[in-house]
PyMOL Python script that loads the backbone (N, CA, C, O; Angstrom):
from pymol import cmd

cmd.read_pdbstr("""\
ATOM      1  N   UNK A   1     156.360 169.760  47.864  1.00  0.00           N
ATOM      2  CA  UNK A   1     155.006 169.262  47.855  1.00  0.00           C
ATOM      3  C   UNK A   1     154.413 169.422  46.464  1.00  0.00           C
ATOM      4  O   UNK A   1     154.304 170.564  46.018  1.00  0.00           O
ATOM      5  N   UNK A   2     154.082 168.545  45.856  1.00  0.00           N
ATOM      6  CA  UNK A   2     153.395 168.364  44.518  1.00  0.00           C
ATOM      7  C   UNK A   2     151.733 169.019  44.965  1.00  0.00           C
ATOM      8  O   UNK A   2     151.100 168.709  45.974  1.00  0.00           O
ATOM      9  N   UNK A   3     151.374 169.834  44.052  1.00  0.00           N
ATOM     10  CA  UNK A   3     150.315 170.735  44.121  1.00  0.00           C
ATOM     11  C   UNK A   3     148.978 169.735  43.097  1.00  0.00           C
ATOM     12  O   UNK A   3     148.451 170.296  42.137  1.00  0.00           O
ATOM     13  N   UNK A   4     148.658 168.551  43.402  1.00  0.00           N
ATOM     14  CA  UNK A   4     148.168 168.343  42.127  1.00  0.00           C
ATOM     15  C   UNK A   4     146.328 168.384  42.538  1.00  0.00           C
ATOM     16  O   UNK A   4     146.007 168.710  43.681  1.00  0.00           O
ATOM     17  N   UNK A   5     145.633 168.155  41.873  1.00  0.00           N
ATOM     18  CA  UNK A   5     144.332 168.898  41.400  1.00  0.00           C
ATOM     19  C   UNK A   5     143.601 168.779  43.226  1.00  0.00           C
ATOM     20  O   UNK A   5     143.244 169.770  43.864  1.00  0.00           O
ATOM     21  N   UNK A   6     143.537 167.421  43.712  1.00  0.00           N
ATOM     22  CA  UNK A   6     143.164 167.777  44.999  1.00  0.00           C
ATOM     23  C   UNK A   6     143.481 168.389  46.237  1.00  0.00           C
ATOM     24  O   UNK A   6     142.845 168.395  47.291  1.00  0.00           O
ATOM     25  N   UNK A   7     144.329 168.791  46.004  1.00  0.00           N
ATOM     26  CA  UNK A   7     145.601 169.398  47.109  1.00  0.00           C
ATOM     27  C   UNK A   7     145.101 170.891  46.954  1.00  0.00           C
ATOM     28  O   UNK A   7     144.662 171.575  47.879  1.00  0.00           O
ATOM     29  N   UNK A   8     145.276 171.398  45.260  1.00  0.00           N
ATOM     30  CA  UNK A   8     144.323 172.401  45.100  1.00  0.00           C
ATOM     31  C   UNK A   8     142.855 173.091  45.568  1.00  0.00           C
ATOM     32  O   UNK A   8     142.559 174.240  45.896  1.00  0.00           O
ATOM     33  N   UNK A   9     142.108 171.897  45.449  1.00  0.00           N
ATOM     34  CA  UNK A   9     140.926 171.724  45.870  1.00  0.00           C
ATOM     35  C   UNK A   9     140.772 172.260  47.166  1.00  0.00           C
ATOM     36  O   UNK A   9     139.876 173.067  47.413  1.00  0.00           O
ATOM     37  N   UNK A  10     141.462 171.928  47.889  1.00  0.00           N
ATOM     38  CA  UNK A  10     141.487 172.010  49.782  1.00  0.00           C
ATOM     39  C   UNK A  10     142.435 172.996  50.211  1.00  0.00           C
ATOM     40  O   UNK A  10     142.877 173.150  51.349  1.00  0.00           O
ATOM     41  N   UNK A  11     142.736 173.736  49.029  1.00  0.00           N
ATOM     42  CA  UNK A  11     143.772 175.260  49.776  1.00  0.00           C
ATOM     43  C   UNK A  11     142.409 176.347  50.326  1.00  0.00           C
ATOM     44  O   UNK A  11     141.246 176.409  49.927  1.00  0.00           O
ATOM     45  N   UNK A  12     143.047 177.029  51.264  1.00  0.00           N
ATOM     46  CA  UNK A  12     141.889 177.991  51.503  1.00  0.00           C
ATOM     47  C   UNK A  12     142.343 179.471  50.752  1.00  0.00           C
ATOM     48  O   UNK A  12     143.001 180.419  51.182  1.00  0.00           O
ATOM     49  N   UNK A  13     141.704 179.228  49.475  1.00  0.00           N
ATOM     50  CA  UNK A  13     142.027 180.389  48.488  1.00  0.00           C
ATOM     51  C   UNK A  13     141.563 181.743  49.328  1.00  0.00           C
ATOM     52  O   UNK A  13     140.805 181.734  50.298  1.00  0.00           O
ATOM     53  N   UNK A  14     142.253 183.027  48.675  1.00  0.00           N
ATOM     54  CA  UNK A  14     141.765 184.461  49.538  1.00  0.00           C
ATOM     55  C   UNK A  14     142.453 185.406  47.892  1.00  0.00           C
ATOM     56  O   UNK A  14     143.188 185.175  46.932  1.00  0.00           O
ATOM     57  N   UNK A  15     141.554 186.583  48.490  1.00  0.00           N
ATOM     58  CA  UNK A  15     142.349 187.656  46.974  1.00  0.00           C
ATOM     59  C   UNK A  15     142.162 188.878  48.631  1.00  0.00           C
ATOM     60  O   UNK A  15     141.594 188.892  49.723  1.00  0.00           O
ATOM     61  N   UNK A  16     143.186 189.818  47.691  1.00  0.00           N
ATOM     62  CA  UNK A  16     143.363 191.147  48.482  1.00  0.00           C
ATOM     63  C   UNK A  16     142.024 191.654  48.869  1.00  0.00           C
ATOM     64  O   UNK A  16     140.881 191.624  48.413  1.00  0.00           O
ATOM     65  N   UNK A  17     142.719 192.190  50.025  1.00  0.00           N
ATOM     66  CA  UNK A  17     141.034 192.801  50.237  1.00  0.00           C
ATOM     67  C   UNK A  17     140.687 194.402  49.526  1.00  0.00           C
ATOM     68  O   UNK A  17     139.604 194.983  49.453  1.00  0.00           O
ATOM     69  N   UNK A  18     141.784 194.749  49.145  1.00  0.00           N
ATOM     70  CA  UNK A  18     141.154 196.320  47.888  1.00  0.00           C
ATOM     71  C   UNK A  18     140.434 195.743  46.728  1.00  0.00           C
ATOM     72  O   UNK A  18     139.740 196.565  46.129  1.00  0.00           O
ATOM     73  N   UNK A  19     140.425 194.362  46.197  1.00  0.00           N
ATOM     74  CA  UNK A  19     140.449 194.083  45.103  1.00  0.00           C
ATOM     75  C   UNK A  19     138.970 194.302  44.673  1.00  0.00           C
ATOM     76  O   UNK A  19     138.245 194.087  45.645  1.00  0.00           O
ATOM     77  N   UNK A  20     138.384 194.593  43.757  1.00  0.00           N
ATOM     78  CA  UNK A  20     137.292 195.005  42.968  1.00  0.00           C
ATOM     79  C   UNK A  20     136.586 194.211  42.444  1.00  0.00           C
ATOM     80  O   UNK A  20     137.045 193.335  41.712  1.00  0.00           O
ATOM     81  N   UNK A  21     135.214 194.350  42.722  1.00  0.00           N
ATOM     82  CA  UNK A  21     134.366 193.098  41.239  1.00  0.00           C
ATOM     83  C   UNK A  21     134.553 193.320  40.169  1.00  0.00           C
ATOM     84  O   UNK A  21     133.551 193.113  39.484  1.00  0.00           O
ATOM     85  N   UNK A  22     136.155 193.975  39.148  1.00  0.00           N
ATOM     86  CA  UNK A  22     135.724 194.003  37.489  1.00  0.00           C
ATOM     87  C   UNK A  22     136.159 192.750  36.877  1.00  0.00           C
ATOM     88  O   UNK A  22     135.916 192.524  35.691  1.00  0.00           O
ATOM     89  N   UNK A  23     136.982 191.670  37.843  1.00  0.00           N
ATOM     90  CA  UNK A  23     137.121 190.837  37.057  1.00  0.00           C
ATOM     91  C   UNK A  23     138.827 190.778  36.928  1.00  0.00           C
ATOM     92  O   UNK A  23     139.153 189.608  36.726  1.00  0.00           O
ATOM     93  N   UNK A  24     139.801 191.524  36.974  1.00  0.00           N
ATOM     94  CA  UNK A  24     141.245 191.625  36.838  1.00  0.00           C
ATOM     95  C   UNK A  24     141.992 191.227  38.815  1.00  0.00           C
ATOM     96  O   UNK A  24     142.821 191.926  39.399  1.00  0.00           O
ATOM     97  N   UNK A  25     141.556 190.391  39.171  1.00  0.00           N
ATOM     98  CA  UNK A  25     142.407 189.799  40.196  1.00  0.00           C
ATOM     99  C   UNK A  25     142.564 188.373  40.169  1.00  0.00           C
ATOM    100  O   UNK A  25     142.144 187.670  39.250  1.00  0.00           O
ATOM    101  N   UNK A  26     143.164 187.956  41.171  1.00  0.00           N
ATOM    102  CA  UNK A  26     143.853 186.647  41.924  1.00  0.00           C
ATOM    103  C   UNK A  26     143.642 186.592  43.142  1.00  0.00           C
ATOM    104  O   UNK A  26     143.514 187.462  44.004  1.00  0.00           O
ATOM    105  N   UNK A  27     143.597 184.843  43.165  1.00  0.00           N
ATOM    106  CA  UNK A  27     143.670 184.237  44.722  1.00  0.00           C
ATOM    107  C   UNK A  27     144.780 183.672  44.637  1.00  0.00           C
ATOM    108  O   UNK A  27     145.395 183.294  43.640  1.00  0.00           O
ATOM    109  N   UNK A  28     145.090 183.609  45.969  1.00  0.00           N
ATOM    110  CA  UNK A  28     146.167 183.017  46.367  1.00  0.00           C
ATOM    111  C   UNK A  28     145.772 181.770  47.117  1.00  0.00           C
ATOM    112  O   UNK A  28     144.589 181.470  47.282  1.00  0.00           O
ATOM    113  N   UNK A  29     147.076 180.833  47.704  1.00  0.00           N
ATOM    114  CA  UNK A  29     146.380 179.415  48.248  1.00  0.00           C
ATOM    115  C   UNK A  29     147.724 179.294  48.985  1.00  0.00           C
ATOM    116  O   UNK A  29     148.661 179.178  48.195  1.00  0.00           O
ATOM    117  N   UNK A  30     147.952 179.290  49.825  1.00  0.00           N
ATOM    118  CA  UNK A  30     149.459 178.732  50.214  1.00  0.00           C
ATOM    119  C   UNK A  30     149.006 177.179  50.703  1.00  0.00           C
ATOM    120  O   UNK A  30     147.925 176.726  51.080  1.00  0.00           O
ATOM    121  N   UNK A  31     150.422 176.541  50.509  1.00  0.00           N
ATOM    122  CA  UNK A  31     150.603 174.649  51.356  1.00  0.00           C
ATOM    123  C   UNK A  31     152.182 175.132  52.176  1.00  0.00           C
ATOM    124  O   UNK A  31     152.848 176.165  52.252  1.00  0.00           O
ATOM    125  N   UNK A  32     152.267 173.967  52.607  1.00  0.00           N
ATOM    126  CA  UNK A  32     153.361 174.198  53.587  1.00  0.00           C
ATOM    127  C   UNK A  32     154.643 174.510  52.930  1.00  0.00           C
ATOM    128  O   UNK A  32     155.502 174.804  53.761  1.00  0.00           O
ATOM    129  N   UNK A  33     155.046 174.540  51.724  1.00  0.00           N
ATOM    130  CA  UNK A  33     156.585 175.177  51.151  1.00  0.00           C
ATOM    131  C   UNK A  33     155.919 175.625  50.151  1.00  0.00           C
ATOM    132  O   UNK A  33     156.600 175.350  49.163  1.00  0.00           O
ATOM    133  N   UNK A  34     154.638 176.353  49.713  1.00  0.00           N
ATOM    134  CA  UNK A  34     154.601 176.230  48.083  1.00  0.00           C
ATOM    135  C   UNK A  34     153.431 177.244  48.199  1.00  0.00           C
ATOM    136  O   UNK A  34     152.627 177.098  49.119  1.00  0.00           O
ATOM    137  N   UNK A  35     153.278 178.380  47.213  1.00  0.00           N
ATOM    138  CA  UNK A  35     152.172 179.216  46.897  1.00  0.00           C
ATOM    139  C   UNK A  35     151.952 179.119  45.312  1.00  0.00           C
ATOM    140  O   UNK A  35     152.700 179.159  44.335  1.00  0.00           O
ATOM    141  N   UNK A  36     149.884 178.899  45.617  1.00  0.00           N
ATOM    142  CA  UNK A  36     149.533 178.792  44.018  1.00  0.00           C
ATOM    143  C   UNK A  36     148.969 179.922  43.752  1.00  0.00           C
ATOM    144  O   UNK A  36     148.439 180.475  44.716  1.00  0.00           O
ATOM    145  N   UNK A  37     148.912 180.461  42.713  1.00  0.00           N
ATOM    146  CA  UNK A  37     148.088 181.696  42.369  1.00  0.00           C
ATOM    147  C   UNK A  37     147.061 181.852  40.918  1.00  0.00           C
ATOM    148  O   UNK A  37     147.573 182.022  39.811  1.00  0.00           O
ATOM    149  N   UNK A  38     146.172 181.801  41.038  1.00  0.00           N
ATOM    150  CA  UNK A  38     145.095 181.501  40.293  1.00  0.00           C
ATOM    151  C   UNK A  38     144.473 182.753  39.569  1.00  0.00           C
ATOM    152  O   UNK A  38     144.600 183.875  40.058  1.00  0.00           O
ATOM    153  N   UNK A  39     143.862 182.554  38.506  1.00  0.00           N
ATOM    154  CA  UNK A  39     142.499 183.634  38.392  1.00  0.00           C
ATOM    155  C   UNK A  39     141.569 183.643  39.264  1.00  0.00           C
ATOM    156  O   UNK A  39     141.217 182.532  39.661  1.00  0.00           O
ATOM    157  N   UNK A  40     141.029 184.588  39.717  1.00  0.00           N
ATOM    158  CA  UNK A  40     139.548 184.577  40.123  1.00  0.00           C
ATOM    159  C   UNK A  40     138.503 184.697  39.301  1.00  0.00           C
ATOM    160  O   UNK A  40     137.370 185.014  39.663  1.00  0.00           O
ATOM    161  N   UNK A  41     138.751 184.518  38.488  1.00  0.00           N
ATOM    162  CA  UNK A  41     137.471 184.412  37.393  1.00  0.00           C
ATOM    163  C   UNK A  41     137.335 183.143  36.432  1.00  0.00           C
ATOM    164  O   UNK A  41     136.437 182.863  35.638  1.00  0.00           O
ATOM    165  N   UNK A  42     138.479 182.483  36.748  1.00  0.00           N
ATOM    166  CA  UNK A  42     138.619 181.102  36.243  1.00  0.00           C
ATOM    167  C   UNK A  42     139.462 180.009  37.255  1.00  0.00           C
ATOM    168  O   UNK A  42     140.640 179.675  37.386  1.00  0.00           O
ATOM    169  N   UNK A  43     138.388 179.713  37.781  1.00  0.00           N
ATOM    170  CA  UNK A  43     138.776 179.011  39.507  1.00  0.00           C
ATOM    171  C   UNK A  43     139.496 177.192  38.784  1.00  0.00           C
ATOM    172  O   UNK A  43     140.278 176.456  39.385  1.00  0.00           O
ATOM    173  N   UNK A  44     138.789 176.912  37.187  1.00  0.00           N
ATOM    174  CA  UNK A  44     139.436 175.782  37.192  1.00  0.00           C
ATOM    175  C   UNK A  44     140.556 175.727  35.876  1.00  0.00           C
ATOM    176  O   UNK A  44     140.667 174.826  35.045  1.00  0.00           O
ATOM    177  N   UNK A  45     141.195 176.762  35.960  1.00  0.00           N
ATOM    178  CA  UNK A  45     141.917 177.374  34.601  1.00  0.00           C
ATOM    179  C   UNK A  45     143.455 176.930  35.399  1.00  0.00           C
ATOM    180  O   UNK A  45     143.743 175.841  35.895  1.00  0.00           O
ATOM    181  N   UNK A  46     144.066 177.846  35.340  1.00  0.00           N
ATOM    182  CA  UNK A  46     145.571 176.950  35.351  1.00  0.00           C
ATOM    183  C   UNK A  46     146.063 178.090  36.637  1.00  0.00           C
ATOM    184  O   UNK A  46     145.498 179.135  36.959  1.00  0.00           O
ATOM    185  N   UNK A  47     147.160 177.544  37.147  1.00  0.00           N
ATOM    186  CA  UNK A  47     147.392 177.860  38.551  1.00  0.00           C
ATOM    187  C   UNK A  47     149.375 177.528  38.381  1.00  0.00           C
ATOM    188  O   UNK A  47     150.041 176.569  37.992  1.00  0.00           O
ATOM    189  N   UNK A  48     149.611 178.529  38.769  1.00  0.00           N
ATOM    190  CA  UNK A  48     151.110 179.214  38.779  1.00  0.00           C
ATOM    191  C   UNK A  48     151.374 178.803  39.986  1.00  0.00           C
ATOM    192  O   UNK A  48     150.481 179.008  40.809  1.00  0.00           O
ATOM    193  N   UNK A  49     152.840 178.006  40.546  1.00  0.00           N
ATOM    194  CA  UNK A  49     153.160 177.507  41.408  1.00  0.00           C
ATOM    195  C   UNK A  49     154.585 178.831  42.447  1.00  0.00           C
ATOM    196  O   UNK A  49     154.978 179.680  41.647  1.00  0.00           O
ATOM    197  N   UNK A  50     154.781 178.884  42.879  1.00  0.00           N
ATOM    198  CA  UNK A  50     155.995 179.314  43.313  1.00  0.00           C
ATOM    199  C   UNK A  50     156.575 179.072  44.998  1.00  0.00           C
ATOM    200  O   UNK A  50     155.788 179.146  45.941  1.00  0.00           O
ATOM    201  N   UNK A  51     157.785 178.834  45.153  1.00  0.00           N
ATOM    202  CA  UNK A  51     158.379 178.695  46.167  1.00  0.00           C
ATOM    203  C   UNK A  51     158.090 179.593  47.455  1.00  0.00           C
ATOM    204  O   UNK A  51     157.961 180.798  47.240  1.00  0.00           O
ATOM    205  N   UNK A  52     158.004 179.263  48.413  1.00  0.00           N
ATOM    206  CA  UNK A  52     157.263 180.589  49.725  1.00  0.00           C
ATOM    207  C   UNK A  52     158.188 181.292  49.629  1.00  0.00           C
ATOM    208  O   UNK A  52     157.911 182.484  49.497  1.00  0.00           O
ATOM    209  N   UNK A  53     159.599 180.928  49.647  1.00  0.00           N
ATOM    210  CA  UNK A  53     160.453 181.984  49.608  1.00  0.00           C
ATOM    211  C   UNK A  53     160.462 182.842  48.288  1.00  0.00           C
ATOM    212  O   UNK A  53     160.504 184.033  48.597  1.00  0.00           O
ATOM    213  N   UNK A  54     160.438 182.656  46.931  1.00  0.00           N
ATOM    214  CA  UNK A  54     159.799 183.911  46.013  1.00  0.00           C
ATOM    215  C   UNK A  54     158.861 184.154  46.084  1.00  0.00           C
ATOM    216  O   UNK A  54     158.615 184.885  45.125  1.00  0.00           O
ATOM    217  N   UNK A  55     158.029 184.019  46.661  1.00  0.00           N
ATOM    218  CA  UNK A  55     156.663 184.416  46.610  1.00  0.00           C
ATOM    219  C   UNK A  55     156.813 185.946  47.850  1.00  0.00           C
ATOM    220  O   UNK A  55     156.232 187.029  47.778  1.00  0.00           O
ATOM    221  N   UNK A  56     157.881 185.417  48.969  1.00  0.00           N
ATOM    222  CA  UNK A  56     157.878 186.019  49.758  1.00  0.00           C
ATOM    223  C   UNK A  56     158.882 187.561  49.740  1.00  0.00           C
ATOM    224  O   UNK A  56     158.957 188.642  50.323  1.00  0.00           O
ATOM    225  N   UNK A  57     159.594 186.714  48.555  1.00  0.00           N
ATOM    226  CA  UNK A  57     160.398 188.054  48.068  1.00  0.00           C
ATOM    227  C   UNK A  57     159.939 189.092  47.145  1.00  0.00           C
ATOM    228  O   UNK A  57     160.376 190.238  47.041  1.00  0.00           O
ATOM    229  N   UNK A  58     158.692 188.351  46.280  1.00  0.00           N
ATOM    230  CA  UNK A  58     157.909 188.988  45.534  1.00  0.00           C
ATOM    231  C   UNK A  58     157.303 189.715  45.954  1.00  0.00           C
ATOM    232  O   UNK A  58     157.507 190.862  45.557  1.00  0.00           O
ATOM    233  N   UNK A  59     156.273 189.509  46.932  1.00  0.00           N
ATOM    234  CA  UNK A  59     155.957 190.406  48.070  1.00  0.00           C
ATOM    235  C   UNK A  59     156.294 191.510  48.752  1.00  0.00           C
ATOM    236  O   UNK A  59     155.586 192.505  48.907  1.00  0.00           O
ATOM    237  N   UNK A  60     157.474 191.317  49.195  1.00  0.00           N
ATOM    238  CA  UNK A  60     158.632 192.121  49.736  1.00  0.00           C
ATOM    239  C   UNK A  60     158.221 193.337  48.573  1.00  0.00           C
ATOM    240  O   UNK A  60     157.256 194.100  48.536  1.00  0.00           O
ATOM    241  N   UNK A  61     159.238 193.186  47.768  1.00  0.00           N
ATOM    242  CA  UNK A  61     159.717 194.084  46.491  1.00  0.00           C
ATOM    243  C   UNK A  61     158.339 194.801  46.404  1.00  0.00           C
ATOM    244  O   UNK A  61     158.210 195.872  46.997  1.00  0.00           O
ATOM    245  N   UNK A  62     157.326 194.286  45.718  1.00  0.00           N
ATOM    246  CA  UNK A  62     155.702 194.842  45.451  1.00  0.00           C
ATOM    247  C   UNK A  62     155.521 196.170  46.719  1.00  0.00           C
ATOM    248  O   UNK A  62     155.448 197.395  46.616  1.00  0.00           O
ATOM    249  N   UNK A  63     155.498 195.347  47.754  1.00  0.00           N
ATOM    250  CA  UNK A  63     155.313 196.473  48.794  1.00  0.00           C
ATOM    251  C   UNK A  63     156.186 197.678  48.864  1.00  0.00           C
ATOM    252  O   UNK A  63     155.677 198.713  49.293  1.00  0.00           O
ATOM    253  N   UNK A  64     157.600 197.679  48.449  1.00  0.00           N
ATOM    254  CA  UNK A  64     158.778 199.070  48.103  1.00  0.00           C
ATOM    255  C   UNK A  64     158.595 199.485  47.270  1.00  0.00           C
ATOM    256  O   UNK A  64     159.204 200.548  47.142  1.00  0.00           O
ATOM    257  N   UNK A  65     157.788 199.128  46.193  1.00  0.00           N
ATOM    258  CA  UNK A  65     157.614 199.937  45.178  1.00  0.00           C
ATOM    259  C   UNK A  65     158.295 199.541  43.822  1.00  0.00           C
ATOM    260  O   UNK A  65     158.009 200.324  42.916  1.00  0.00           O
ATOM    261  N   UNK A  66     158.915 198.775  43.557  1.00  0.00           N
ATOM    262  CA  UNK A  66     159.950 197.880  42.855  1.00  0.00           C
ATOM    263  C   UNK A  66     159.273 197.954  41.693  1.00  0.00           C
ATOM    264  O   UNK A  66     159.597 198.783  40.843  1.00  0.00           O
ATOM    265  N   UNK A  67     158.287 197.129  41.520  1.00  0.00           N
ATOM    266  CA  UNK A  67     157.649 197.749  40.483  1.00  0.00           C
ATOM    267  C   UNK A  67     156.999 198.141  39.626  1.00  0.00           C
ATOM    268  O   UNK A  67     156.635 197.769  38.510  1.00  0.00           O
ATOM    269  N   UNK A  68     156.817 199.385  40.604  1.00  0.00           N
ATOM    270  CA  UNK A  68     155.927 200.964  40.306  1.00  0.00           C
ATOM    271  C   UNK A  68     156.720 201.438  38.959  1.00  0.00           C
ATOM    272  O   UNK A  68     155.960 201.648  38.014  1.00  0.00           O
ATOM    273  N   UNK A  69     157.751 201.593  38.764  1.00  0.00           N
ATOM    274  CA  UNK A  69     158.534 202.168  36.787  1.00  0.00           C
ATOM    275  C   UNK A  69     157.936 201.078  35.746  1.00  0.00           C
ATOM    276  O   UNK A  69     158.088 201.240  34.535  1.00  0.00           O
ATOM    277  N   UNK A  70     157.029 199.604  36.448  1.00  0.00           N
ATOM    278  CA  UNK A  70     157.061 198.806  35.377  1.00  0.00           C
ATOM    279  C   UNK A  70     155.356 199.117  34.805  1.00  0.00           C
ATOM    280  O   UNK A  70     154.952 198.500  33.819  1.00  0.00           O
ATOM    281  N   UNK A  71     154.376 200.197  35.588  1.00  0.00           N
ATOM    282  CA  UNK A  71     153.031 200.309  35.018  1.00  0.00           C
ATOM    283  C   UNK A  71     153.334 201.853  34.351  1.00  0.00           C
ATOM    284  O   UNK A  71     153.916 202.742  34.973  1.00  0.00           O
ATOM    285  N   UNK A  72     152.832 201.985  32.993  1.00  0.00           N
ATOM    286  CA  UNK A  72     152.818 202.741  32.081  1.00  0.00           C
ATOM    287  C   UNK A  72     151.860 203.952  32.330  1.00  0.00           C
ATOM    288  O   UNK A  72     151.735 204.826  31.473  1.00  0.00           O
TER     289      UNK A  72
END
""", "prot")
cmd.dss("prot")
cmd.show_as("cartoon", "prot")
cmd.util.cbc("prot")
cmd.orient("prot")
């Protein structure tokens, strides 16, 4: 599925629910094979595409701790 500007438009964006007003998060948007991930502080700035299945593996990993050695 090609993600292009109106397709965007009509995702029902969401960010984590820990996430904070300073300004350092993301929304997410899923379509039926495809997750976009955005700034939340720049809703018409540029938007990162990825497959449900990495997205879903990305996920995965994040939640084990995978990586936790990569923040300083």
């Amino acid at each position: 599925m090609s993600l292009n500007e109106g397709v965007l438009a009509r995702l029902s964006w969401r960010k984590a629910m820990r996430s904070m007003n300073a300004g350092a998060c993301v929304e997410v948007g899923s379509a039926t094979d495809t997750v976009a991930v955005r700034d939340s502080q720049d809703l018409r700035g540029p938007v990162v595409r990825y497959t449900s299945g990495a997205w879903r593996s990305f996920v995965g990993d994040a939640r084990t701790g995978r990586f936790d050695a990569l923040v300083p």
